[in-house]
N, C-alpha and C positions, 0 to 999 in steps of 0.2 A: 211536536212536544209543546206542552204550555208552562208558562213559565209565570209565577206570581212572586214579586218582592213586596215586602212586608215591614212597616217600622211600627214601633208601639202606638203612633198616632196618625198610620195610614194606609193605605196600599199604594206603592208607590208606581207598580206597572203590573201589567197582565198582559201577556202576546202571546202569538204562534211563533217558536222560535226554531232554527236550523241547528243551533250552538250555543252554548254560554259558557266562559271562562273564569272561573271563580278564583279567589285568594283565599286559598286554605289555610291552615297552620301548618304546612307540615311540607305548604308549597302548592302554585299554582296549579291548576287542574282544570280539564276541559270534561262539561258532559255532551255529549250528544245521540242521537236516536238510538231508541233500545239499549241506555247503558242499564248496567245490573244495580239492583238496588245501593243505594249509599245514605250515609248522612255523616253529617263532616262539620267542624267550626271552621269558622274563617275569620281570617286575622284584618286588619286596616292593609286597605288597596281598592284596585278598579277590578269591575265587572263586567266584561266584554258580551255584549248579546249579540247575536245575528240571526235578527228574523227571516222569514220565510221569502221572504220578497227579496233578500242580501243588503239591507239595511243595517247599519251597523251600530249600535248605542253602548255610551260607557256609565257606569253608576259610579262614585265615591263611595264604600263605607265603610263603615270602622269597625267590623266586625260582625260574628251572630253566627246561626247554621244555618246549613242546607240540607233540604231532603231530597232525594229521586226518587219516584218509586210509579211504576206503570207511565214512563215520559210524562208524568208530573211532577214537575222541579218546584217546591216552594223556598224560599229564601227568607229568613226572620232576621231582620238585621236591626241593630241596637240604634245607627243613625245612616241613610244612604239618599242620597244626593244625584241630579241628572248630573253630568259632569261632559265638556264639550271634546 
C-alpha cells in the first residue's frame, strides 16, 4: 500500500507501508492491505504507520480526512507533525 500525508503547505511523507492507524472521529481505526474503500475525518491524535521493512513512525495531527481506495491511502491533514 502507499501512503501520502498532506498539509496545506506540504507533503509530509510518502512510503510503502504494511499498516496505518489513524484517529478517526468516531474512534481509532486501522487500514491495512486490500481494505474496502473508505473516507473518514479524523479528529487531533497520532498516526501510527508501519512500513514495509517494520519500521515504525508516528505523526501529530490535528485533524482532516482520509481516503482508501485501490491501497491508496491519501491523508489531508489541517497541521501534522513527525512526532518521536
Amino acid at each position: 500500500m502507499n501512503l501520502e500525508i498532506i498539509t496545506p503547505g506540504q507533503k509530509i511523507y510518502t512510503h510503502e507501508i504494511s499498516l496505518v492507524q489513524l484517529p478517526g472521529s468516531k474512534g481509532s481505526f486501522e487500514i491495512l492491505q486490500n481494505h474496502a474503500p473508505i473516507v473518514s475525518t479524523l479528529e487531533k491524535g497520532k498516526i501510527k504507520v508501519v512500513e514495509t521493512n517494520g519500521k515504525t513512525i508516528f505523526f501529530d495531527v490535528s485533524g482532516g480526512v482520509v481516503e482508501c481506495r485501490n491501497n491508496n491511502i491519501v491523508v489531508l491533514a489541517d497541521w501534522c507533525q513527525n512526532s518521536l
